[in-house]
N, C-alpha and C positions, 0 to 999 in steps of 0.2 A: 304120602307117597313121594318120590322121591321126584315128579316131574314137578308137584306144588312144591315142592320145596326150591326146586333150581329158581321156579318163577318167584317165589317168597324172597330167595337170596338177590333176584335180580331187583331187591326196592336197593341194593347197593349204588343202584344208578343216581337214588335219590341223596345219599349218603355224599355221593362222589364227587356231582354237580355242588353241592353246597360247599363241601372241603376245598372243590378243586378252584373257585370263586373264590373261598377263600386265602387259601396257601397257594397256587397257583399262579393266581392273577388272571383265569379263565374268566371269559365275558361270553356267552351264548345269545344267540339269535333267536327271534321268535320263533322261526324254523325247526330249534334246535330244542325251545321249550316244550314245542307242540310235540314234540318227540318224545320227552322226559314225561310229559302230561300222558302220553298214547301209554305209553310204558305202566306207567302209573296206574291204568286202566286195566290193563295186562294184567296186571299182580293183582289187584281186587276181583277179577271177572275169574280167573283161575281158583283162586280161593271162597267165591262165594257160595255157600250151602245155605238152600232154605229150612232143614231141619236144623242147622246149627246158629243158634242165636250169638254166641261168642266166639271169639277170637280163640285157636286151639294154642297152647302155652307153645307148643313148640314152632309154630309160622314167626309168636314173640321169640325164641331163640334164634332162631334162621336169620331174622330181621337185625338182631345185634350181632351174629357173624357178618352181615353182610356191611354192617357201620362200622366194623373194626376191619375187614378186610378191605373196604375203600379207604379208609386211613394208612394201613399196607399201602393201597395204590399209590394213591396221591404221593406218599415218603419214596415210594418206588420212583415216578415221574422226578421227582426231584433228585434222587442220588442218579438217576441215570445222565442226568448235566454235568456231572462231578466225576462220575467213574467209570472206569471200566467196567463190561458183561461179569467179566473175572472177579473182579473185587465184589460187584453187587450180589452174584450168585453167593459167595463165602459168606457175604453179611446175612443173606435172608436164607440160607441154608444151616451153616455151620452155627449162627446162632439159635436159630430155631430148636437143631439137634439138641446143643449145650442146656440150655434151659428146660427143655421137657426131659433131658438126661437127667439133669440135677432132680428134676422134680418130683417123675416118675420112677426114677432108678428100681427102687425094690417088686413095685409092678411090672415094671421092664422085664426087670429079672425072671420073676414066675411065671412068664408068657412066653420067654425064650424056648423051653422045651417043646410048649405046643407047634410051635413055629418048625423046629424042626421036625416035628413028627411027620409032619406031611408036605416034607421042605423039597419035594418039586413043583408042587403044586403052590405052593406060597412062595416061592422065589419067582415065578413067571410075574402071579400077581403084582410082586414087589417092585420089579424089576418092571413091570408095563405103567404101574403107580407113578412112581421116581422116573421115569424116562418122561410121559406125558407133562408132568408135571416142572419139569426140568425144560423142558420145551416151551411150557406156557412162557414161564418164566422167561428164556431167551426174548422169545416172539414179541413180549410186553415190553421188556427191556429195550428193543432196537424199535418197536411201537413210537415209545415216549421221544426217545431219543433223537428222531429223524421227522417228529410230527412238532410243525407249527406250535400248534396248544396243546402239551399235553394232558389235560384237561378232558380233549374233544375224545382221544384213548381212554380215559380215565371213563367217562359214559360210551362208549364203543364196546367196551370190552364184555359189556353186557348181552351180546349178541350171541353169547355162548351157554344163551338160556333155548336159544331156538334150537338149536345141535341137541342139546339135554330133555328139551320134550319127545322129541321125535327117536331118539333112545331108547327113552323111559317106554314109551309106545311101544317099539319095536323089539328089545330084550328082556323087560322086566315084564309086557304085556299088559301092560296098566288100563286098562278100558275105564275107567271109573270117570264118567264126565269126559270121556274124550274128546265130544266137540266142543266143547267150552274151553279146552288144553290145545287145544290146534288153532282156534280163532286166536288167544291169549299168544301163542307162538306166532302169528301171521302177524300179529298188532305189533311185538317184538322187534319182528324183521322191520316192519315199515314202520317202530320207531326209529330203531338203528341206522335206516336209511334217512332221515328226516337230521339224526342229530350229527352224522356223518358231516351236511350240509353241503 
């Protein structure tokens, strides 16, 4: 469901601190590891099921979006030194498009019609998609930009796992283990505040 997932995505914190130590030049406090450590507890406590002996393939998917999207961050933290909101939005937008354009073209294609069929109703969507997301973008952007280490944003940003349980709880209805998804979201909060420092 999609609140273990946001908590699954949030091992990016672990991803992030390692990258960001290493391309960075970030150095954390014990403060800041007992935070990454809390977190770390989060994403196992949310995921644990005692009928389930293994690891479900796709928490293993979630966990490599979430190693490739801190390698995003971290490249983010860095061109934000170098550029403009302007220039960086172009790079992580307009190449994104180009490439999945190239890619996807002929799929693209056959899924245009559907789009319009019920293109009020998917333009809201689209247009609330690309707007939030355009926004993250900014927000992280001037994040990195105007913070000491950004590093310390680079694990911060993880804090948008707590927003995503209590979502998932409240629109999608997700009952399934919710108190073990509210303690794992409380542990979140009070890593985020620990790595904050």
């Amino acid at each position: 469901d999609s609140s273990t997932s946001q908590i699954a995505f949030s091992s990016f914190l672990i991803w992030g601190t390692f990258l960001s130590t290493v391309f960075l030049g970030s150095r954390f406090n014990i403060q800041q590891i007992l935070g990454i450590l809390i977190l770390l507890f989060a994403i196992l406590l949310v995921n644990y099921r005692q009928q389930v002996s293994k690891m479900n393939s796709g928490v293993l998917y979630v966990i490599t979006a979430a190693g490739l999207f801190a390698i995003s961050q971290v490249t983010s933290a860095e061109l934000s030194k170098t550029m403009s909101a302007g220039g960086y939005l172009i790079l992580a937008y307009l190449g994104s498009t180009l490439i999945i354009g190239t890619r996807y073209f002929r799929l693209v294609q056959k899924e245009l019609p559907l789009l319009k069929k019920n293109f009020s109703t998917n333009a809201k969507i689209i247009l609330l998609t690309s707007s939030t997301s355009l926004l993250y973008f900014i927000f992280s952007y001037y994040a990195y930009r105007a913070a000491p280490d950004s590093g310390v944003v680079v694990a911060l940003l993880t804090s948008q796992v707590v927003l995503a349980i209590i979502l998932s709880i409240m629109i999608f209805k997700e009952r399934d283990g919710i108190k073990r998804k509210i303690l794992a979201g409380i542990l979140a909060l009070i890593a985020g505040v620990l790595i904050k420092g």
